[in-house]
LUMKOLGU-627372 format. One record per residue (C-alpha): residue in three letters; x, y, z. Coordinates in nm, 3 decimals. Layout:
# LUMKOLGU-627372
site type: ala	east: X	north: Y	up: Z
...
# end
This chain:
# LUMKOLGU-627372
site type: unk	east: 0.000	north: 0.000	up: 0.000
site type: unk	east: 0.128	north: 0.363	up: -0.078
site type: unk	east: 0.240	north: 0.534	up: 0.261
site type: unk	east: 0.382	north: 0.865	up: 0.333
site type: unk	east: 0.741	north: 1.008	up: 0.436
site type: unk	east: 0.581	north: 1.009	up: 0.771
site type: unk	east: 0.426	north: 0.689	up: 0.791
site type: unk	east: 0.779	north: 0.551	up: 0.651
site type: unk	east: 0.950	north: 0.717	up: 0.924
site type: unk	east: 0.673	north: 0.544	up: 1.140
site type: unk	east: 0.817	north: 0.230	up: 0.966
site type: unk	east: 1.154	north: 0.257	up: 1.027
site type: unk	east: 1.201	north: 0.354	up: 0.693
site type: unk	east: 1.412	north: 0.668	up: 0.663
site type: unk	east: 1.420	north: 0.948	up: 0.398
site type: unk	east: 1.766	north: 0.843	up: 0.246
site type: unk	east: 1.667	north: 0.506	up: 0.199
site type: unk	east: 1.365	north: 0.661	up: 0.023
site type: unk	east: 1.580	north: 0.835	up: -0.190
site type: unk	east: 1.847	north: 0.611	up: -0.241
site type: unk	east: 1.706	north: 0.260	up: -0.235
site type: unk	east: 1.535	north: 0.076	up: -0.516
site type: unk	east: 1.305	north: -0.094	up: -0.339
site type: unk	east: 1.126	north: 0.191	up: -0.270
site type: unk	east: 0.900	north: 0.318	up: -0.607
site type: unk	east: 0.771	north: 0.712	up: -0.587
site type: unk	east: 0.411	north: 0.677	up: -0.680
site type: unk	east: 0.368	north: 1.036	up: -0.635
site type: unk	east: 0.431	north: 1.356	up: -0.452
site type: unk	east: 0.461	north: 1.295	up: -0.104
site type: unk	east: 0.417	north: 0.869	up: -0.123
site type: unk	east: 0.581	north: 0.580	up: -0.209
site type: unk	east: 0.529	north: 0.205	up: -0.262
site type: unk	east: 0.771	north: -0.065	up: -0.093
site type: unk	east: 0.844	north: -0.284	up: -0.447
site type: unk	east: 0.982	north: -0.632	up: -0.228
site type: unk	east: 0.713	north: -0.743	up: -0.057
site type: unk	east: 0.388	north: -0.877	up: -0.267
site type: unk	east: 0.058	north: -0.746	up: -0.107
site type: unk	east: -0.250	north: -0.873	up: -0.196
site type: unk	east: -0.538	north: -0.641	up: -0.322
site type: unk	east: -0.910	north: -0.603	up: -0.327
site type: unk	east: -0.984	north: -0.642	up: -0.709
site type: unk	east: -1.226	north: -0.781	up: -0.957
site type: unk	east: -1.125	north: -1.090	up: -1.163
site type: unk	east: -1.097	north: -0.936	up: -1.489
site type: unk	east: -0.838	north: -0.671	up: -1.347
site type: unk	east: -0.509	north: -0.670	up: -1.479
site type: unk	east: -0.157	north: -0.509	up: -1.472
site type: unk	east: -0.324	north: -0.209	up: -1.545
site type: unk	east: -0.573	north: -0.243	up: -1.292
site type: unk	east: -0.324	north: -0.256	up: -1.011
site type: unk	east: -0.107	north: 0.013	up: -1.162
site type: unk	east: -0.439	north: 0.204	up: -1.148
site type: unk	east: -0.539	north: 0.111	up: -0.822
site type: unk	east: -0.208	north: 0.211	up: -0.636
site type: unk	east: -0.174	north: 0.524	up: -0.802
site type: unk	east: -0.526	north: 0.631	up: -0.657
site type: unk	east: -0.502	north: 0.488	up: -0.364
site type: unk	east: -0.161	north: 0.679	up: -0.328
site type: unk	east: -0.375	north: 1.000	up: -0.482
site type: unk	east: -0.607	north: 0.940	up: -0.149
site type: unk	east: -0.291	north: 0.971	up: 0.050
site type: unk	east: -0.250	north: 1.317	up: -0.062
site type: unk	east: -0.589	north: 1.452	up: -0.074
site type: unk	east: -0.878	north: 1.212	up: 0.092
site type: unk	east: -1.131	north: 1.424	up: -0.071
site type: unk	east: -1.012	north: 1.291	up: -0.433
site type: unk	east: -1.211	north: 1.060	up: -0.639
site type: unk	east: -1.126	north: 0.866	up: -0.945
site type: unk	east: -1.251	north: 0.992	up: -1.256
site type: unk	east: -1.290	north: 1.025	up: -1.661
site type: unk	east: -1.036	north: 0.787	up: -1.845
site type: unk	east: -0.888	north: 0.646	up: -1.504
site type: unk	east: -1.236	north: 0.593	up: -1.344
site type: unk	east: -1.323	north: 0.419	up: -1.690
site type: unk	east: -1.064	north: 0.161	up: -1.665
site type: unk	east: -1.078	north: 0.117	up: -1.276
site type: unk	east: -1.417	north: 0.049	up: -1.379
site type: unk	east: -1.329	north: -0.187	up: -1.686
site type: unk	east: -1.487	north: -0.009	up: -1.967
site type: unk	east: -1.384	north: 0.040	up: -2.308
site type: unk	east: -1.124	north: 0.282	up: -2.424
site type: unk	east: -0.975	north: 0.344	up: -2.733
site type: unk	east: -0.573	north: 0.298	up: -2.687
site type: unk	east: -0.486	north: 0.612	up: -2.738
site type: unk	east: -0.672	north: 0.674	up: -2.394
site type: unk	east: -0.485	north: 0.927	up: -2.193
site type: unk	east: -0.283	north: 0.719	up: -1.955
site type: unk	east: -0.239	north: 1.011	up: -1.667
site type: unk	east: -0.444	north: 1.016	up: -1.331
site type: unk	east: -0.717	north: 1.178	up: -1.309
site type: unk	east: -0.920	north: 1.316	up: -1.029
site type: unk	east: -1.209	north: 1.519	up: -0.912
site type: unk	east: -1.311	north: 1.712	up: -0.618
site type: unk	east: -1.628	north: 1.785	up: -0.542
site type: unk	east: -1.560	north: 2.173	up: -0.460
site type: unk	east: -1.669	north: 2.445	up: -0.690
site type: unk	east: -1.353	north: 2.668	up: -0.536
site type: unk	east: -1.052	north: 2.327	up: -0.524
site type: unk	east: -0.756	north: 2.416	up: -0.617
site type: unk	east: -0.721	north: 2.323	up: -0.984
site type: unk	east: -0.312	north: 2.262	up: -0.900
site type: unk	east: -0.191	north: 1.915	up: -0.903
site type: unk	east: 0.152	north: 1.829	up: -0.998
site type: unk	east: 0.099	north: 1.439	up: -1.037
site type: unk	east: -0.298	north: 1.441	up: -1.175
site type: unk	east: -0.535	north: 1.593	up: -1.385
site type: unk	east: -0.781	north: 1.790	up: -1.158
site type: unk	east: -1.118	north: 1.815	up: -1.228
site type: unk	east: -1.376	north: 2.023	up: -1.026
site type: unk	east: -1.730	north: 1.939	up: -1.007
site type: unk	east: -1.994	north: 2.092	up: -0.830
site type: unk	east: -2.211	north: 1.796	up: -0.735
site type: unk	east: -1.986	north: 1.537	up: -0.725
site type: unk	east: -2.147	north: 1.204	up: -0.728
site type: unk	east: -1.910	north: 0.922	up: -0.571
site type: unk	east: -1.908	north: 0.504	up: -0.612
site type: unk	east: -1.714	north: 0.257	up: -0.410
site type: unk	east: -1.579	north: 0.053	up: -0.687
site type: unk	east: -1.372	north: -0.263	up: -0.476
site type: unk	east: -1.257	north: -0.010	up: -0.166
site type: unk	east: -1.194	north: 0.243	up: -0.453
site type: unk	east: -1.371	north: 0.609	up: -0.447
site type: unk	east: -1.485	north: 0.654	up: -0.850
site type: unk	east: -1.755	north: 0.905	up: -0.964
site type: unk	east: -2.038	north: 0.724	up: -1.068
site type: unk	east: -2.070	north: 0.574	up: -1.369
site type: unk	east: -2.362	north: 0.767	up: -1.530
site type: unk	east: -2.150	north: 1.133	up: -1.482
site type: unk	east: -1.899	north: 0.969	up: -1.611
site type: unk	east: -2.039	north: 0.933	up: -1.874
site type: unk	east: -2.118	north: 1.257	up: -1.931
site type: unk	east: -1.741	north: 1.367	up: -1.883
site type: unk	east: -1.639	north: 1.118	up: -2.148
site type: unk	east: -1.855	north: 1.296	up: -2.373
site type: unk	east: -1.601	north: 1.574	up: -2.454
site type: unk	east: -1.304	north: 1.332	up: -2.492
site type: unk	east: -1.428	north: 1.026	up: -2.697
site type: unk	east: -1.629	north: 0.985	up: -3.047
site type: unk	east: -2.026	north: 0.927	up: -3.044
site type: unk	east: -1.909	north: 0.519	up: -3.130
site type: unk	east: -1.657	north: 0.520	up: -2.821
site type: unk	east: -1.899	north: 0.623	up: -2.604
site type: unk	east: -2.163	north: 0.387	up: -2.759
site type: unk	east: -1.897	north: 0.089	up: -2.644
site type: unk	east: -1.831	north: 0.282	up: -2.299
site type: unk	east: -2.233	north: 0.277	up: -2.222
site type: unk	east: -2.317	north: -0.074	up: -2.377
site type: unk	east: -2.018	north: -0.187	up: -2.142
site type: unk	east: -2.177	north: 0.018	up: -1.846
site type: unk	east: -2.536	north: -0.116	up: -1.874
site type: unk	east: -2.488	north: -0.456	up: -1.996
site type: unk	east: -2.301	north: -0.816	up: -1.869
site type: unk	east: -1.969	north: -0.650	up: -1.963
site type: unk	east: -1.710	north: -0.741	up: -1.653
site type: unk	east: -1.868	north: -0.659	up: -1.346
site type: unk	east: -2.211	north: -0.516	up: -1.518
site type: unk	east: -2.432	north: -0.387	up: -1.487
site type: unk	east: -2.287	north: -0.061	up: -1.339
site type: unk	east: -2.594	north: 0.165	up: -1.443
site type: unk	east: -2.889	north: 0.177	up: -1.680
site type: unk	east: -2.976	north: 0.352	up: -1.996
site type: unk	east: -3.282	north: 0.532	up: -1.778
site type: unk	east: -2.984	north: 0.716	up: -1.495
site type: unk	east: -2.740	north: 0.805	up: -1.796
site type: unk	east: -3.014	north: 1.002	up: -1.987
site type: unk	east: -3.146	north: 1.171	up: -1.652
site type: unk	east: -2.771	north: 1.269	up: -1.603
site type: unk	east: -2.753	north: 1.445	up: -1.926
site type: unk	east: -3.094	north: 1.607	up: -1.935
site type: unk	east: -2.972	north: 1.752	up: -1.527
site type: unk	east: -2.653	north: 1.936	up: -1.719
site type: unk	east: -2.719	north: 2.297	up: -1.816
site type: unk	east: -2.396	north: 2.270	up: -2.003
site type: unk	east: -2.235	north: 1.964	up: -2.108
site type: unk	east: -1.890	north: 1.900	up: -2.374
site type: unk	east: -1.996	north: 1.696	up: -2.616
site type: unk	east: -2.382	north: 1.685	up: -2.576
site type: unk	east: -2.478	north: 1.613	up: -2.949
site type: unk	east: -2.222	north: 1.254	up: -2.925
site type: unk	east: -2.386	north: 1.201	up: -2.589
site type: unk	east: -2.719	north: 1.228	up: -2.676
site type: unk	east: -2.632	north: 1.029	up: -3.055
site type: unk	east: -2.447	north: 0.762	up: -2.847
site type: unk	east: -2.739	north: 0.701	up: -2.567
site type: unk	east: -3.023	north: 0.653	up: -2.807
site type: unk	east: -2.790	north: 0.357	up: -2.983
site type: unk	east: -2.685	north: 0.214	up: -2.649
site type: unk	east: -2.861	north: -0.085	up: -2.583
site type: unk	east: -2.894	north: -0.326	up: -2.280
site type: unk	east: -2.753	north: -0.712	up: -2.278
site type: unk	east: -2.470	north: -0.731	up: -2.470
site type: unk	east: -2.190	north: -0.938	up: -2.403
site type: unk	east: -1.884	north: -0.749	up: -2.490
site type: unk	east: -1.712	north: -0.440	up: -2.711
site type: unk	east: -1.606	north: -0.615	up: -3.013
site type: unk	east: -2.038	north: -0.707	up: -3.043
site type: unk	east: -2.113	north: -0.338	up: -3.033
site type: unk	east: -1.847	north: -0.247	up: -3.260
site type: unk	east: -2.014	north: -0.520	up: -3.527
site type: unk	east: -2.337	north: -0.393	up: -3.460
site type: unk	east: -2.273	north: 0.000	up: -3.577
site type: unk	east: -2.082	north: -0.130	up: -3.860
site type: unk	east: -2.393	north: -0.275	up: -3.945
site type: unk	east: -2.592	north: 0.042	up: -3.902
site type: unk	east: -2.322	north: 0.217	up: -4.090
site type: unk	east: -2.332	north: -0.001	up: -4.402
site type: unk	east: -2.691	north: 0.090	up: -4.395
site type: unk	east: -2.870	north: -0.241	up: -4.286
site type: unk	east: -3.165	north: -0.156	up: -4.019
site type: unk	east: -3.069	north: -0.247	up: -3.683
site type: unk	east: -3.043	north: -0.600	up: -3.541
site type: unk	east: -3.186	north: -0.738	up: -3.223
site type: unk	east: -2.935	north: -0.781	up: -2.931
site type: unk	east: -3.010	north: -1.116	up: -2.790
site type: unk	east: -3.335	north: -1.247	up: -2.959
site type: unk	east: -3.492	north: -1.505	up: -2.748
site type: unk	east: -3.511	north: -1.815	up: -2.950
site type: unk	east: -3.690	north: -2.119	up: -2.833
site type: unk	east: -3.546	north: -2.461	up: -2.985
site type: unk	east: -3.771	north: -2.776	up: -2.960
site type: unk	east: -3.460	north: -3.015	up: -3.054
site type: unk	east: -3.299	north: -2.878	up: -2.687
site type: unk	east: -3.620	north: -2.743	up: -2.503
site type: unk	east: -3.455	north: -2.417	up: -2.443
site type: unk	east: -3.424	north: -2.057	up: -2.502
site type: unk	east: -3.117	north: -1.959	up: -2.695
site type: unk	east: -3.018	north: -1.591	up: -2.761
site type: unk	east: -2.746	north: -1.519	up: -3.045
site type: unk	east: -2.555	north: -1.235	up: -3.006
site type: unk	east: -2.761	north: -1.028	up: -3.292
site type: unk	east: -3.025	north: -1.135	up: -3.533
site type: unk	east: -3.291	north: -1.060	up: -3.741
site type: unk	east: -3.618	north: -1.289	up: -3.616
site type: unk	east: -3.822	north: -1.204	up: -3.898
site type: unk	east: -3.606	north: -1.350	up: -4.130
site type: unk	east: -3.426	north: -1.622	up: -3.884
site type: unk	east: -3.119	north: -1.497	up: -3.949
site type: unk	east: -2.811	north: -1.490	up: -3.664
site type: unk	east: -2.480	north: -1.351	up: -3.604
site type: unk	east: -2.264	north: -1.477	up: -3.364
site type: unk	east: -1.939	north: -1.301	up: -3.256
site type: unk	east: -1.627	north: -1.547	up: -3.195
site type: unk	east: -1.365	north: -1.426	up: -2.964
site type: unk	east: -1.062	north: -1.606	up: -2.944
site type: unk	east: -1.181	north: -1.785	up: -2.634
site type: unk	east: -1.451	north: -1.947	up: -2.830
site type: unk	east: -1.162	north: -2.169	up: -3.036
site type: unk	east: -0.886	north: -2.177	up: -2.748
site type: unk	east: -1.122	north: -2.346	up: -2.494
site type: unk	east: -1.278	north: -2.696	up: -2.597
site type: unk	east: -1.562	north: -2.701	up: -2.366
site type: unk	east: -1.688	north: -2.311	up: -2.545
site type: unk	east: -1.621	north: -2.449	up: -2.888
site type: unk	east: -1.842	north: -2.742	up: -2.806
site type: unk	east: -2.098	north: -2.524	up: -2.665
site type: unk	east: -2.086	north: -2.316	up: -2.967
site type: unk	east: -2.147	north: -2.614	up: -3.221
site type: unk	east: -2.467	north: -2.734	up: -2.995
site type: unk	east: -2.600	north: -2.397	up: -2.978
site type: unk	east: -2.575	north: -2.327	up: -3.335
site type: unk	east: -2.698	north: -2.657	up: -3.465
site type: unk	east: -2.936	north: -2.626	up: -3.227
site type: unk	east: -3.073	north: -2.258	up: -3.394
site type: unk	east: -3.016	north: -2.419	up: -3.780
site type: unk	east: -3.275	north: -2.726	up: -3.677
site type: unk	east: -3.493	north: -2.478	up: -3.614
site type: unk	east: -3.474	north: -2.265	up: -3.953
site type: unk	east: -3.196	north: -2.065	up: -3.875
site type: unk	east: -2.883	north: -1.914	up: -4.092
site type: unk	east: -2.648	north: -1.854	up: -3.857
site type: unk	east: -2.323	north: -1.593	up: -3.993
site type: unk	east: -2.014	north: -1.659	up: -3.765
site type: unk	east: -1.803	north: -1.344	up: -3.746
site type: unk	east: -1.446	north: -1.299	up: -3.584
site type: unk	east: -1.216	north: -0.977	up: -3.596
site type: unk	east: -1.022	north: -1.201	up: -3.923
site type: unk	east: -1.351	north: -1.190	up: -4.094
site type: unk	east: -1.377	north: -0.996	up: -4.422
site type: unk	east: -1.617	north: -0.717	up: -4.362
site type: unk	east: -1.723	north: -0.674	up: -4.694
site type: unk	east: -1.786	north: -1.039	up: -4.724
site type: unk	east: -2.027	north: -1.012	up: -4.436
site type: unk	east: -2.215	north: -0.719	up: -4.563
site type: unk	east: -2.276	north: -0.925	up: -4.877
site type: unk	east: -2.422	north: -1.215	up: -4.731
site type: unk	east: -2.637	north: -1.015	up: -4.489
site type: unk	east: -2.738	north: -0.819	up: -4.781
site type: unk	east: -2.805	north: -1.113	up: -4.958
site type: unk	east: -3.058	north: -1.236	up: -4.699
site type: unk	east: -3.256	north: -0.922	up: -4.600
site type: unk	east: -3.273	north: -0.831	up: -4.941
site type: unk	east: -3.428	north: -1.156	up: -5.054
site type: unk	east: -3.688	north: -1.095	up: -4.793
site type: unk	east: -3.766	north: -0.754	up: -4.853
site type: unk	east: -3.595	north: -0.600	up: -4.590
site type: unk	east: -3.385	north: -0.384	up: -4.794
# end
């Protein structure tokens, strides 16, 4: 954990050695990390080198001002939401005081006037529906699309909010950065879906110019007496599209799973279109515009 020059006093640990000795890592002003010992943390699953590197630099952020909160790009990935790669990689932080000090030598300080605060696994964060609305200045209407698809559906430890609190917390901003790719990118998130690369297929879709599919259709299947829902489909027509991560053909037991499920959907009239991030995307648009225009739909 991230302690102070006092506490390492405290410690036996004295300002030389600070200094001086490699095992102990400067997190920020004012607080350090001892890099020998391994301490275990409070964190979801999913979390990652990233994550902790995250995690101790707020938590060392706390150290020097308890009133701080994690927020906009470092809130979204303490959170585990989408970003684009070119995310900006410094802390930031917000304080909810209209008159803090915007002066921070080892974050990004952001003031906010009715600061709305989550504990995210021991971890202050502003809640997920303002951040939102932060984000709306920083990333394009499809980023934030991914972001709030993450947010509201089964992505990591989803759901985190709903589609309802985001759109209250934009229509409560007098001013907002960003307010025409926040209000574009609510009215296309949409609830249930599984992960980033789906939503990314599904307004490539929309952007070719096919209507929108349906996130999860429930289809029953007599063969298996069960519901099955494919990742995006068109009912009408009984036509699916199923994402495949890499997981799908590394693990046997999800590849088996896969073949039931989708032989399971063709005994029951269904063309089902497997997609991976090695598919050819113009390929795909042809054969989906094969099928809805054959039915009409185009």
């Amino acid at each position: 954990m991230p302690f102070s020059r006092t506490e390492a006093a405290a410690l036996g640990v004295t300002r030389h050695m600070l200094l001086t000795s490699s095992r102990f890592k400067q997190i920020t002003h004012g607080m350090w990390i001892d890099t020998k010992p391994e301490t275990e943390i409070f964190a979801p699953v999913w979390a990652d080198d990233q994550w902790a590197w995250d995690q101790v630099r707020l938590t060392a952020g706390l150290g020097v001002d308890p009133r701080s909160v994690g927020c906009n790009v470092t809130a979204a990935r303490l959170y585990g939401l989408p970003l684009p790669r070119s995310a900006d990689k410094r802390l930031h932080v917000a304080l909810g005081e209209a008159n803090a000090s915007r002066r921070r030598r080892d974050a990004v300080l952001h003031r906010y006037v009715r600061l709305r605060a989550d504990n995210f696994f021991g971890l202050p964060l502003i809640s997920v529906p303002q951040l939102f609305a932060e984000l709306a200045g920083v990333l394009t209407t499809e980023q934030l699309v991914e972001l709030g698809d993450a947010a509201v559906g089964r992505w990591h430890c989803g759901p985190l909010t709903t589609i309802a609190e985001i759109r209250a917390e934009l229509a409560a901003r007098s001013r907002l950065v960003g307010r025409r790719a926040a209000q574009s990118a609510i009215e296309l998130v949409r609830e249930d879906v599984d992960s980033p690369p789906e939503t990314r297929l599904r307004l490539r879709l929309i952007a070719a110019g096919f209507p929108e599919p349906s996130v999860h259709p429930a289809v029953y299947c007599r063969l298996t007496d069960s519901v099955l829902h494919p990742d995006l489909g068109y009912p009408e027509i009984r036509f699916a599209i199923e994402y495949e991560g890499d997981h799908h053909r590394s693990s046997p037991a999800q590849f088996a799973e896969d073949n039931r499920r989708i032989a399971a959907l063709e005994a029951e009239g269904w063309f089902v279109l497997r997609v991976s991030k090695r598919s050819n995307q113009s390929d795909i648009c042809r054969i989906i515009e094969h099928h809805l225009g054959r039915a009409g739909l185009l």
